[in-house]
PyMOL Python script that loads the backbone (N, CA, C, O; Angstrom):
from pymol import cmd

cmd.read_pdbstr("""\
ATOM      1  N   UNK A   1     139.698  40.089-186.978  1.00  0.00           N
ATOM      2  CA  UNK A   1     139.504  40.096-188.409  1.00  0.00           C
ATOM      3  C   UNK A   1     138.026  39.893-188.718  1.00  0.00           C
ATOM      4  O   UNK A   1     137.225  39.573-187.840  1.00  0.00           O
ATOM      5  N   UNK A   2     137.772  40.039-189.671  1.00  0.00           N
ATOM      6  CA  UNK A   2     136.027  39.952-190.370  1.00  0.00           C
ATOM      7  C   UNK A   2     136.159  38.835-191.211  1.00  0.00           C
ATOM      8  O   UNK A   2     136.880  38.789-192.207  1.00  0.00           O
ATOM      9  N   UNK A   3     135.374  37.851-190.742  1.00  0.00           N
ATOM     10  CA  UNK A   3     134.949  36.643-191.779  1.00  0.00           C
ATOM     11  C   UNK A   3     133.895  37.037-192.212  1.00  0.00           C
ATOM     12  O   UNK A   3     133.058  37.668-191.567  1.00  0.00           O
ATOM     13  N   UNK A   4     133.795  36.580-193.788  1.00  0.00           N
ATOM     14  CA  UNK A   4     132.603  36.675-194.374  1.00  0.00           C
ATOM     15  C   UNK A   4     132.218  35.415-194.694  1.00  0.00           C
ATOM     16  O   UNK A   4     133.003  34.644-195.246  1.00  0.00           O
ATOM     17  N   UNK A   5     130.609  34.973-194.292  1.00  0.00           N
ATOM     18  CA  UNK A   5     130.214  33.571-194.428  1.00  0.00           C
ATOM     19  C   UNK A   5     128.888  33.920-195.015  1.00  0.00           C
ATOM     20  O   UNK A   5     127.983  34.695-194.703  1.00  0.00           O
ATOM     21  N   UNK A   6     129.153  32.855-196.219  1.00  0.00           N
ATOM     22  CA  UNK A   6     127.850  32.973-197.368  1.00  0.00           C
ATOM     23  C   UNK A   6     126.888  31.707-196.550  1.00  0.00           C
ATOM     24  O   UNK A   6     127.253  30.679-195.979  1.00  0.00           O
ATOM     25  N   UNK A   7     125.527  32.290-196.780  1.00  0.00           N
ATOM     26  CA  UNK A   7     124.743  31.221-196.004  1.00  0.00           C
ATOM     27  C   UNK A   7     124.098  30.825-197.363  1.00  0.00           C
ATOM     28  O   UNK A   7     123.940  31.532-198.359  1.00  0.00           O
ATOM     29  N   UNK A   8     123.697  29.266-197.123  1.00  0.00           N
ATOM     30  CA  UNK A   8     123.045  28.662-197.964  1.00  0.00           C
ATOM     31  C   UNK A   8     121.727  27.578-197.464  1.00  0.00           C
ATOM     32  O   UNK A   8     121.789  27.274-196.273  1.00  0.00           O
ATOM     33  N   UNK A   9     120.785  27.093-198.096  1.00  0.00           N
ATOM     34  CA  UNK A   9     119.505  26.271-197.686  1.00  0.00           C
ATOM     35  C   UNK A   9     119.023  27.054-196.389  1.00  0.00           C
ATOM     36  O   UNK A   9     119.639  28.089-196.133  1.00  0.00           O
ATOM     37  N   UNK A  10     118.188  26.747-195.705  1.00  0.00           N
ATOM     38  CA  UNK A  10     117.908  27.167-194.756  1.00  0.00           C
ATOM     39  C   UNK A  10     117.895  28.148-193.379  1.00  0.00           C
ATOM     40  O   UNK A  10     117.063  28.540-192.560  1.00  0.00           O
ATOM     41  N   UNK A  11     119.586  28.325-193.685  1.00  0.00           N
ATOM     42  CA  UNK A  11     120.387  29.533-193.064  1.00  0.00           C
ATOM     43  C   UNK A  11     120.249  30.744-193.957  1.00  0.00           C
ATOM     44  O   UNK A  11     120.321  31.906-193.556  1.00  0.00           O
ATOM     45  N   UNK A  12     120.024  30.327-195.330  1.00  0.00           N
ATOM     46  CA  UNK A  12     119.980  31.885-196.051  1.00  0.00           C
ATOM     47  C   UNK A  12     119.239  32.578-195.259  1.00  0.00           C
ATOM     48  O   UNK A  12     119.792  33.638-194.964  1.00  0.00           O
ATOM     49  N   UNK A  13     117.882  32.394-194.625  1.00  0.00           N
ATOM     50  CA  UNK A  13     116.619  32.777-194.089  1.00  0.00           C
ATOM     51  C   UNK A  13     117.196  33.829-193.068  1.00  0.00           C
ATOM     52  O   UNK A  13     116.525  34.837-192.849  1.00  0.00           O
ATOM     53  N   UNK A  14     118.319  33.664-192.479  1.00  0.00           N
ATOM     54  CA  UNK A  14     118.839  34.229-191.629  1.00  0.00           C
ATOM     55  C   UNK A  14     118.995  35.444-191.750  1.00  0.00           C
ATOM     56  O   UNK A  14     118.623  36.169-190.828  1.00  0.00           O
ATOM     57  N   UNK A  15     119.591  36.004-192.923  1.00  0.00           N
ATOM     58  CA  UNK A  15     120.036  37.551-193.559  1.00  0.00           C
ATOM     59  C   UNK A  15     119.593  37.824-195.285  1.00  0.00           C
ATOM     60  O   UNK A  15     120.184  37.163-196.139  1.00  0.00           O
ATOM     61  N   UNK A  16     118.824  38.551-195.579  1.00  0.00           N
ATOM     62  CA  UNK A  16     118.704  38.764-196.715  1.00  0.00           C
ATOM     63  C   UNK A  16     119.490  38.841-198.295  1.00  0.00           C
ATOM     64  O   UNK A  16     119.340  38.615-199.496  1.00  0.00           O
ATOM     65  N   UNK A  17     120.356  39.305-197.335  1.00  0.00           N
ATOM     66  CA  UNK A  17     121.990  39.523-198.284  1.00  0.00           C
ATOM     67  C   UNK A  17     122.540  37.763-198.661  1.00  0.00           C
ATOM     68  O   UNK A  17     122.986  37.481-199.773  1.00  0.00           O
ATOM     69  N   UNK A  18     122.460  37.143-197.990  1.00  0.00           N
ATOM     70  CA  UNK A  18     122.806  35.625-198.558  1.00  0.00           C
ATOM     71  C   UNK A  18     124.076  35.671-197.840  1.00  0.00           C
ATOM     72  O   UNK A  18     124.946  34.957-198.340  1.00  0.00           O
ATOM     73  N   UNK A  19     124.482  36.469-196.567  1.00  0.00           N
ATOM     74  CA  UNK A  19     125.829  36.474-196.120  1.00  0.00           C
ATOM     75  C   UNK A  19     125.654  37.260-194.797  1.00  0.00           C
ATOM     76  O   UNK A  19     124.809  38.064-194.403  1.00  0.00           O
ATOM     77  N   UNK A  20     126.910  36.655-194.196  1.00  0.00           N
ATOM     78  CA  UNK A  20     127.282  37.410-192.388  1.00  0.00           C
ATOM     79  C   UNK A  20     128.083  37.778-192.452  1.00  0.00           C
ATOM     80  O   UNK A  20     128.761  37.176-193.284  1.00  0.00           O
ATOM     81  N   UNK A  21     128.755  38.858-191.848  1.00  0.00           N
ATOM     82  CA  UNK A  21     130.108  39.043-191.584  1.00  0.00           C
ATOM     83  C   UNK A  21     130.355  39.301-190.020  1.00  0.00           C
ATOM     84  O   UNK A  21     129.588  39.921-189.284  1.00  0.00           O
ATOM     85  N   UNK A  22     131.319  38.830-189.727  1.00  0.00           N
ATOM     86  CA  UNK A  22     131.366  38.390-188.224  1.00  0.00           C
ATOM     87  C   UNK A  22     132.864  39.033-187.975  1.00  0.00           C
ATOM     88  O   UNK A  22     133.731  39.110-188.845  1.00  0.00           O
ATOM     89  N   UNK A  23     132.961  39.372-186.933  1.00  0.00           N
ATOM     90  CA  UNK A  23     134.152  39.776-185.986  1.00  0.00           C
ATOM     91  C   UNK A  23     134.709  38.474-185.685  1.00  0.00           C
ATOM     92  O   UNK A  23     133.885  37.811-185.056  1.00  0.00           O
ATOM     93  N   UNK A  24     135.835  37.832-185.902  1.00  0.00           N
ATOM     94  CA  UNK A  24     136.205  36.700-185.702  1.00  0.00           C
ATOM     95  C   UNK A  24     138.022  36.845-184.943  1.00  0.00           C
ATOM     96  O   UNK A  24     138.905  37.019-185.783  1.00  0.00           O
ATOM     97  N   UNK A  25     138.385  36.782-183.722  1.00  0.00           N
ATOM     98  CA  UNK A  25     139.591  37.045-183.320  1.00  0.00           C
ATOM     99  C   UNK A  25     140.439  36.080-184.090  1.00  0.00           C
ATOM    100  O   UNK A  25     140.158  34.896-184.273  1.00  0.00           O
ATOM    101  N   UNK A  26     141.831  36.898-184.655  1.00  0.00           N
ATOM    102  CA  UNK A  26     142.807  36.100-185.006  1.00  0.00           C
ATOM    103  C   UNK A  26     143.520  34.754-184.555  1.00  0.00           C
ATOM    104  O   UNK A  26     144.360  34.914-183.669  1.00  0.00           O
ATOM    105  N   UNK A  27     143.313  33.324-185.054  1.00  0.00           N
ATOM    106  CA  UNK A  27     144.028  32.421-184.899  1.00  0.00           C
ATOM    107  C   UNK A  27     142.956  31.543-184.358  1.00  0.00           C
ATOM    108  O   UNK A  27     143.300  30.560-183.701  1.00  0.00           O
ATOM    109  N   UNK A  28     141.267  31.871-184.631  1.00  0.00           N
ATOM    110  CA  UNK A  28     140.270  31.237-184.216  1.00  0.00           C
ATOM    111  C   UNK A  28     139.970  29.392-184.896  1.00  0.00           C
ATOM    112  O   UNK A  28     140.156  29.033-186.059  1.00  0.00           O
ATOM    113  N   UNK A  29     139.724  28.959-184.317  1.00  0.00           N
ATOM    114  CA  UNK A  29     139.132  27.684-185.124  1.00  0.00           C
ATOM    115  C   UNK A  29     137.867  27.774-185.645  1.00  0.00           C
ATOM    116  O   UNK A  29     136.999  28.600-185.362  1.00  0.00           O
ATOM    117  N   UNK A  30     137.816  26.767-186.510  1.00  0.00           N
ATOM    118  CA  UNK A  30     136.580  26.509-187.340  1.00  0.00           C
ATOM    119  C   UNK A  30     135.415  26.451-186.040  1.00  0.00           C
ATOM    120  O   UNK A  30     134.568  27.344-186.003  1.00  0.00           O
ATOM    121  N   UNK A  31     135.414  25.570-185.183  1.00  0.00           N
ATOM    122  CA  UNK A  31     135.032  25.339-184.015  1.00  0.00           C
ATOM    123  C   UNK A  31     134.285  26.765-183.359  1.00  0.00           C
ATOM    124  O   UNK A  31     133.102  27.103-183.326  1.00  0.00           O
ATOM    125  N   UNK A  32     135.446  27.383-182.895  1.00  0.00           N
ATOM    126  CA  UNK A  32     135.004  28.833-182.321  1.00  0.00           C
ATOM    127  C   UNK A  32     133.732  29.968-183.387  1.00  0.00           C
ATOM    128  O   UNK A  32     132.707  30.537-183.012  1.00  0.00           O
ATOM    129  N   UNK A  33     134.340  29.922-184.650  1.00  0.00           N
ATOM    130  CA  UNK A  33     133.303  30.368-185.650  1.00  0.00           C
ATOM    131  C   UNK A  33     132.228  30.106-185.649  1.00  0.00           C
ATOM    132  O   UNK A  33     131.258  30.856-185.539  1.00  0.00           O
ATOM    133  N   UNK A  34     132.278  28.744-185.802  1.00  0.00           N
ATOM    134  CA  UNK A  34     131.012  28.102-185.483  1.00  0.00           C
ATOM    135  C   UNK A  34     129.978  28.812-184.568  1.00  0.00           C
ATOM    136  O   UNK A  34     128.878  29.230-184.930  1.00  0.00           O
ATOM    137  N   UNK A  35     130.634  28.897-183.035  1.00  0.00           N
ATOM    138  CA  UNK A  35     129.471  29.273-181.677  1.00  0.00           C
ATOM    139  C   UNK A  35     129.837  30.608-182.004  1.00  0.00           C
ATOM    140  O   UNK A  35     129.168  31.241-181.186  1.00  0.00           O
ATOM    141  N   UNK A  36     130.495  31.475-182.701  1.00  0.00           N
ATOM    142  CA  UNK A  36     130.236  32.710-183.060  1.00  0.00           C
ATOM    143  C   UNK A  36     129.118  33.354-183.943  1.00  0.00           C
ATOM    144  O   UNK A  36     128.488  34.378-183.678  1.00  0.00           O
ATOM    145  N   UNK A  37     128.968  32.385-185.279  1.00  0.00           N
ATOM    146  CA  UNK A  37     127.616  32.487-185.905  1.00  0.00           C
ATOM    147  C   UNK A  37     126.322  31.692-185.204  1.00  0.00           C
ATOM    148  O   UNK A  37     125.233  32.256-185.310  1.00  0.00           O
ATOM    149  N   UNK A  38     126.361  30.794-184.705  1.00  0.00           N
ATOM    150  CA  UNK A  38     125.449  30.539-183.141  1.00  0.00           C
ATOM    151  C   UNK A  38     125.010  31.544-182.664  1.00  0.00           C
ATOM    152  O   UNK A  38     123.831  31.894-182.727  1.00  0.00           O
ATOM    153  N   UNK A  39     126.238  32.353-181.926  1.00  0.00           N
ATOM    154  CA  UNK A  39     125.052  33.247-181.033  1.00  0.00           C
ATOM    155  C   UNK A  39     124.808  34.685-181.745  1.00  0.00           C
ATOM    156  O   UNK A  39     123.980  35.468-181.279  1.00  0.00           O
ATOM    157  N   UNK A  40     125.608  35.001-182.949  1.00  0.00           N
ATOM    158  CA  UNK A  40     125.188  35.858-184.082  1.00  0.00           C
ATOM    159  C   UNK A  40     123.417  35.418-184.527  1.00  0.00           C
ATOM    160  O   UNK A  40     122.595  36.287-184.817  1.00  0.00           O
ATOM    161  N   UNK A  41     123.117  34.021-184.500  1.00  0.00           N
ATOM    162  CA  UNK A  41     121.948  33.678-185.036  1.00  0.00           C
ATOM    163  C   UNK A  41     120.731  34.116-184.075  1.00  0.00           C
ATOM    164  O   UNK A  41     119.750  34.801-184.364  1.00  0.00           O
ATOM    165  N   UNK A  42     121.097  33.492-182.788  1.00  0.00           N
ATOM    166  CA  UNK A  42     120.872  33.697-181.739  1.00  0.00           C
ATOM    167  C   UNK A  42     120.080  35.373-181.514  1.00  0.00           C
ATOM    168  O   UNK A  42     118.946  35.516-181.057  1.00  0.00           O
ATOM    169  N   UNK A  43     120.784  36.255-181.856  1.00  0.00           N
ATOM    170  CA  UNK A  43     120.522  37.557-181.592  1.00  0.00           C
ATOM    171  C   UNK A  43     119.592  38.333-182.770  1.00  0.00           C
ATOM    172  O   UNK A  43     118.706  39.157-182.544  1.00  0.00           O
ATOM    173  N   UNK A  44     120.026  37.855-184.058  1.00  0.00           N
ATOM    174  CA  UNK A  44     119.459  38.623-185.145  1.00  0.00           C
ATOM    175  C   UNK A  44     118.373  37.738-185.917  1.00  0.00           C
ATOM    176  O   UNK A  44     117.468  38.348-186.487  1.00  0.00           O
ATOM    177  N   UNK A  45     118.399  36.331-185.977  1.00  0.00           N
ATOM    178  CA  UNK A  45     117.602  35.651-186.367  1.00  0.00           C
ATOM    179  C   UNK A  45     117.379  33.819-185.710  1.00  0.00           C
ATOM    180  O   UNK A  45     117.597  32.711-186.202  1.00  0.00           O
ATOM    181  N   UNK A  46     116.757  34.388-184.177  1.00  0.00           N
ATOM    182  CA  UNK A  46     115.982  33.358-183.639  1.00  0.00           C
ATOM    183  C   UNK A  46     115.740  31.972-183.957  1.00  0.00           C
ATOM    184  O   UNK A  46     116.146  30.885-183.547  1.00  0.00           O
ATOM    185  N   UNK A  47     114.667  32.532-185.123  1.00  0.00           N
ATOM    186  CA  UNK A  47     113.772  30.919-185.538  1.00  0.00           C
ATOM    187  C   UNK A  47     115.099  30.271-186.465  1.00  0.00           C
ATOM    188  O   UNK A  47     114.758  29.252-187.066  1.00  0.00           O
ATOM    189  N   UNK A  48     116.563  30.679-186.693  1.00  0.00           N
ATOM    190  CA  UNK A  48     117.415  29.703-186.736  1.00  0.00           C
ATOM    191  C   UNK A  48     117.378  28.638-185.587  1.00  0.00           C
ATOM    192  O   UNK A  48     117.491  29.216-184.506  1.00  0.00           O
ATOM    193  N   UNK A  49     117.254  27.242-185.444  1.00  0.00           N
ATOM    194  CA  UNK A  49     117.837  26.142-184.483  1.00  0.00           C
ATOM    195  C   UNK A  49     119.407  26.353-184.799  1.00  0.00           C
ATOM    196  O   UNK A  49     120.028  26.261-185.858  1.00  0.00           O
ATOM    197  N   UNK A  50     119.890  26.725-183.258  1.00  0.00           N
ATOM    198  CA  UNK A  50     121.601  26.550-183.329  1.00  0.00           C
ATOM    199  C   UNK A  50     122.136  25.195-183.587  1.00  0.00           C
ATOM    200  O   UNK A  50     123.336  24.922-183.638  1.00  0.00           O
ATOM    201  N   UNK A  51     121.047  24.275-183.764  1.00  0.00           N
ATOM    202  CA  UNK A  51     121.913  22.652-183.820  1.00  0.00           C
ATOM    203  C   UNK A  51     122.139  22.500-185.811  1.00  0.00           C
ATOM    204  O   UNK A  51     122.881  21.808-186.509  1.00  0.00           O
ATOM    205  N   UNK A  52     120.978  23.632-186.148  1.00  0.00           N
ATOM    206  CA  UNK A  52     121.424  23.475-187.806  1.00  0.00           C
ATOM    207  C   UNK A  52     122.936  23.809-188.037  1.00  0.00           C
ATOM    208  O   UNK A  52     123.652  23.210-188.839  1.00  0.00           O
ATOM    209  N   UNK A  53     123.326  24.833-187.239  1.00  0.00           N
ATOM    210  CA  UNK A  53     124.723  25.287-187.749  1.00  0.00           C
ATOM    211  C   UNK A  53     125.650  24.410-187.244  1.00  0.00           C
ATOM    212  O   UNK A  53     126.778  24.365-187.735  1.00  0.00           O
ATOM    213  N   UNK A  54     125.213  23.468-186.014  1.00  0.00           N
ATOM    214  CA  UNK A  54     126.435  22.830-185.342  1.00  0.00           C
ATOM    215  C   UNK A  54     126.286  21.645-186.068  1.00  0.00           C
ATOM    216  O   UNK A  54     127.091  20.765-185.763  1.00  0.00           O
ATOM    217  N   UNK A  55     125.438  21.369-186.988  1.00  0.00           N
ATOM    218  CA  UNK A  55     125.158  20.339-188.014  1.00  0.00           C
ATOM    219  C   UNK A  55     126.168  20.652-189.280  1.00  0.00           C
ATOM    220  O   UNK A  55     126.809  19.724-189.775  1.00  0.00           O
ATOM    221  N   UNK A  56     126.286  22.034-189.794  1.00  0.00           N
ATOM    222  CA  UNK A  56     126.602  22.404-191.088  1.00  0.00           C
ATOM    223  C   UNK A  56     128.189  22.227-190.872  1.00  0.00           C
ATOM    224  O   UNK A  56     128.819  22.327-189.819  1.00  0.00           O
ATOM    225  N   UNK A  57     128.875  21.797-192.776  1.00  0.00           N
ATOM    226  CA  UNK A  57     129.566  21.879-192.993  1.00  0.00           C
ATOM    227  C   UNK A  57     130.337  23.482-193.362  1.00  0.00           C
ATOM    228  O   UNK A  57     129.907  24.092-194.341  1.00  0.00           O
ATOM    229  N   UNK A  58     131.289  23.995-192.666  1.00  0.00           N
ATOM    230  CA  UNK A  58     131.688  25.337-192.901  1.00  0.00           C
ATOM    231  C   UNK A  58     133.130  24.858-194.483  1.00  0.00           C
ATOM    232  O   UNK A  58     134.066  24.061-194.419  1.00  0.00           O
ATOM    233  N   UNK A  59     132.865  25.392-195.192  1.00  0.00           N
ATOM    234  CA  UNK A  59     133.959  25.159-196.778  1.00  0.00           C
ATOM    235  C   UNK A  59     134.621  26.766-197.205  1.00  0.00           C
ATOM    236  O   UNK A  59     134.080  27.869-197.127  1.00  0.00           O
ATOM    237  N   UNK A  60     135.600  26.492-197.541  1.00  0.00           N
ATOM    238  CA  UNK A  60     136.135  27.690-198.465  1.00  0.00           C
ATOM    239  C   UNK A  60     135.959  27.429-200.043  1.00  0.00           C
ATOM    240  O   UNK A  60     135.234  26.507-200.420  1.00  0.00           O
ATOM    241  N   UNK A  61     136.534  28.133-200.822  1.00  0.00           N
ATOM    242  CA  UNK A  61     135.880  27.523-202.198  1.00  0.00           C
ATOM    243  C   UNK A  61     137.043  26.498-202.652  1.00  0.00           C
ATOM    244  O   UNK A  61     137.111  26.332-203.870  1.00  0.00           O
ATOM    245  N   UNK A  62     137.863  25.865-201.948  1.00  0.00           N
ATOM    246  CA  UNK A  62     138.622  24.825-202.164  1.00  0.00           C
ATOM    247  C   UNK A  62     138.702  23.416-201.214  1.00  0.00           C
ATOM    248  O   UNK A  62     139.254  22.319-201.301  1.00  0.00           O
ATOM    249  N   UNK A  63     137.961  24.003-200.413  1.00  0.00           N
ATOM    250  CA  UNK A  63     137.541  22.630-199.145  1.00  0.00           C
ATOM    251  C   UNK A  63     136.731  22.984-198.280  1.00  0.00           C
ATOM    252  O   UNK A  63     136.275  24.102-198.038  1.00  0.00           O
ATOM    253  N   UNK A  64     136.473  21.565-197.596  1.00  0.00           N
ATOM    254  CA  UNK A  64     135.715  21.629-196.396  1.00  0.00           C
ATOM    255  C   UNK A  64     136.686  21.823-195.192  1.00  0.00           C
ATOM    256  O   UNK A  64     137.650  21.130-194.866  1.00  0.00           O
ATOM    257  N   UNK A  65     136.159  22.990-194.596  1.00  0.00           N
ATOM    258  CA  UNK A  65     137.085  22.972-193.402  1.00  0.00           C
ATOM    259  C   UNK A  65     136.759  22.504-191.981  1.00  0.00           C
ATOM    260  O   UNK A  65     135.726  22.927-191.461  1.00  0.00           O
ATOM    261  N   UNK A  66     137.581  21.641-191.294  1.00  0.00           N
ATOM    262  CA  UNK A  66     136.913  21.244-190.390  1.00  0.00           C
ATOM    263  C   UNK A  66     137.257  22.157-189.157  1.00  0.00           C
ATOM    264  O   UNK A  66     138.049  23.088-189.015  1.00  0.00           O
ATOM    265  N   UNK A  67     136.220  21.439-188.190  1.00  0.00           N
ATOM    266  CA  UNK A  67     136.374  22.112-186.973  1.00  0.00           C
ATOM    267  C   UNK A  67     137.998  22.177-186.552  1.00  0.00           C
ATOM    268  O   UNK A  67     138.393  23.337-186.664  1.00  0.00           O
ATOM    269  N   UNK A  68     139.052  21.258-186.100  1.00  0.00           N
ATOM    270  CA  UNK A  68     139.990  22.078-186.072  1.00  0.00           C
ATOM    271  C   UNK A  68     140.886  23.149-186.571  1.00  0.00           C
ATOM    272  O   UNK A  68     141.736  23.799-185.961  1.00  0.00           O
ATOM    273  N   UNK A  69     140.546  23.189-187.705  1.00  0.00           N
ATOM    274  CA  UNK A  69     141.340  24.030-188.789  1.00  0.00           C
ATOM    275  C   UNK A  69     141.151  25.566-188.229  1.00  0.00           C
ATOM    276  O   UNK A  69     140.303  25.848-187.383  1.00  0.00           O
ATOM    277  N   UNK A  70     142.126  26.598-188.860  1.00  0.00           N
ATOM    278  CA  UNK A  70     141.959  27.951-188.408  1.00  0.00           C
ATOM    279  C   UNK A  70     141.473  28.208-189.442  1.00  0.00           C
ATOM    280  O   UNK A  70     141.650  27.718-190.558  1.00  0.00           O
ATOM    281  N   UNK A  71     140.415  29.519-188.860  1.00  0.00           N
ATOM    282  CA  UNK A  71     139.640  30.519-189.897  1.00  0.00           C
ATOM    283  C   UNK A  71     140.787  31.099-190.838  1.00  0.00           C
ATOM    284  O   UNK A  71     141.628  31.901-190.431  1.00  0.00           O
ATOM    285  N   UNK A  72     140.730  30.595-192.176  1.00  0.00           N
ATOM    286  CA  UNK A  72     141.485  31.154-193.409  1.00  0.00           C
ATOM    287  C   UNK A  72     140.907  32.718-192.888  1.00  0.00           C
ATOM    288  O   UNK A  72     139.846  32.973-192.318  1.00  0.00           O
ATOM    289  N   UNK A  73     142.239  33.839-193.390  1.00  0.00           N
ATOM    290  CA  UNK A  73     141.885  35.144-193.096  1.00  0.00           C
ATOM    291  C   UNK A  73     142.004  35.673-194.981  1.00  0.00           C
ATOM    292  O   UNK A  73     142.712  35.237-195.888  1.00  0.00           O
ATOM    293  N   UNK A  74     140.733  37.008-194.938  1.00  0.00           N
ATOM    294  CA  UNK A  74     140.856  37.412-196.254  1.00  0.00           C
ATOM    295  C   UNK A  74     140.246  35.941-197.522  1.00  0.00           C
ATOM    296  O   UNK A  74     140.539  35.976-198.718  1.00  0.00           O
ATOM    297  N   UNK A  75     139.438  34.846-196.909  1.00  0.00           N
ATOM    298  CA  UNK A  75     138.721  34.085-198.002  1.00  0.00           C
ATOM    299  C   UNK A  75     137.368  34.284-197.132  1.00  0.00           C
ATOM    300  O   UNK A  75     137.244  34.426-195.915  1.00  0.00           O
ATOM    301  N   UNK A  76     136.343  34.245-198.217  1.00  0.00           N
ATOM    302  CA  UNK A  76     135.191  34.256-198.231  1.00  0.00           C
ATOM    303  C   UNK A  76     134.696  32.686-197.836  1.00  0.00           C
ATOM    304  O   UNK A  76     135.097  31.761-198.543  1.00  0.00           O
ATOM    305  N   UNK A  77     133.786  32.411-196.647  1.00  0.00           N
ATOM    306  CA  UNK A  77     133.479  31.214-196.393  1.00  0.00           C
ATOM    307  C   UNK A  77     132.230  31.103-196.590  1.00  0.00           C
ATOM    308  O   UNK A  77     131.443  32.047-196.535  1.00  0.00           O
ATOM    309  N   UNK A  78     131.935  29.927-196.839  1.00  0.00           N
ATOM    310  CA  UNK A  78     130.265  29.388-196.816  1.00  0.00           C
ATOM    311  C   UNK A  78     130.100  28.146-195.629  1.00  0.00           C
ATOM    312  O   UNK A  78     130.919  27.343-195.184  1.00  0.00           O
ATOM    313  N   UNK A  79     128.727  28.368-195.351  1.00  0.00           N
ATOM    314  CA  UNK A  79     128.018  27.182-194.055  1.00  0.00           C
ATOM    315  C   UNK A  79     126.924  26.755-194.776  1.00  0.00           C
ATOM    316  O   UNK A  79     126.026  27.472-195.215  1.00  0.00           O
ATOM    317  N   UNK A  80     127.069  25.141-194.920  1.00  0.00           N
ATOM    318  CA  UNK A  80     126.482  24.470-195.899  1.00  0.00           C
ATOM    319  C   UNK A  80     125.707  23.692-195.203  1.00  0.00           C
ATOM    320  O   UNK A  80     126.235  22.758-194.600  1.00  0.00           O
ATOM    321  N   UNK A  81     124.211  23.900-195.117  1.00  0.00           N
ATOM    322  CA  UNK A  81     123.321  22.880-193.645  1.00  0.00           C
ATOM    323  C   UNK A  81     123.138  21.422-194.469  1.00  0.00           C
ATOM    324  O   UNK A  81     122.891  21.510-195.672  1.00  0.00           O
ATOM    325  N   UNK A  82     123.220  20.455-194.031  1.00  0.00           N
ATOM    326  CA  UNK A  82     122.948  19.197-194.111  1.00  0.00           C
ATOM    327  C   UNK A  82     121.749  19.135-195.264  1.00  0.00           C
ATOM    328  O   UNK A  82     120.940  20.062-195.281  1.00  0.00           O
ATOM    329  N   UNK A  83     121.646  18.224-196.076  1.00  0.00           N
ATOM    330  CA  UNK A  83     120.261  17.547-196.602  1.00  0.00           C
ATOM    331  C   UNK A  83     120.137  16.723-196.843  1.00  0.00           C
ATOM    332  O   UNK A  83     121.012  15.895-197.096  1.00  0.00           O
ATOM    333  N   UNK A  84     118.635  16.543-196.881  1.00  0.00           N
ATOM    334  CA  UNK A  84     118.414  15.316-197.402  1.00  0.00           C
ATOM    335  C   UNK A  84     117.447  15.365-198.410  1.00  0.00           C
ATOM    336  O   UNK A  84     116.839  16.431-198.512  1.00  0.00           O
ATOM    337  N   UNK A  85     117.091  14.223-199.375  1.00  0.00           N
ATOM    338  CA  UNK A  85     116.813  14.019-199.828  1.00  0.00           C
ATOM    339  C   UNK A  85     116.000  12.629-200.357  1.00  0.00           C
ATOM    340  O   UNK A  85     115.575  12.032-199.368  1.00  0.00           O
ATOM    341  N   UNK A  86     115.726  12.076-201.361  1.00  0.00           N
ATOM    342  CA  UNK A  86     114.711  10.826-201.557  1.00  0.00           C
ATOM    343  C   UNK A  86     114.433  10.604-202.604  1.00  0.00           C
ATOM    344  O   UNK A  86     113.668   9.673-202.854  1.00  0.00           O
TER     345      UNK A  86
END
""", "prot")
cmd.dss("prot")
cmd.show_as("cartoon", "prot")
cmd.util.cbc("prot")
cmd.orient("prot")
């Protein structure tokens, strides 16, 4: 299936479009997605650090989904990097 993941803060930098869409096999975890946009970053945009994404919260527009959870199929996801602030 194709996940679509809206990037936000720092990951936007990644793709112009403000979004990835990834080949994601059916019945995947949040987890697996994860090292899927990893080495998606990995290939197309480098000066991403893979520890930002293994940092970020992945959400649908009704929750945060965690690493065990399965990739909702047919919702649009976002990866939300950590901040801070002061």
């Amino acid at each position: 299936m194709k996940a679509r993941i809206a990037l936000y803060g720092a990951l936007r930098e990644a793709d112009t479009r403000g979004y990835v869409e990834l080949d994601v096999p059916a019945g995947s975890s949040i987890a697996e997605l994860r090292e899927l946009l990893v080495a998606h970053l990995a290939e197309h945009a480098p000066a991403i650090p893979a520890n930002l994404v293994r940092r970020s919260a992945f959400a649908s527009a009704e929750e945060i989904l965690h690493n065990h959870r399965t990739v909702p199929e047919g919702v649009e996801l976002a990866v939300l990097p950590p901040v801070s602030g002061g």
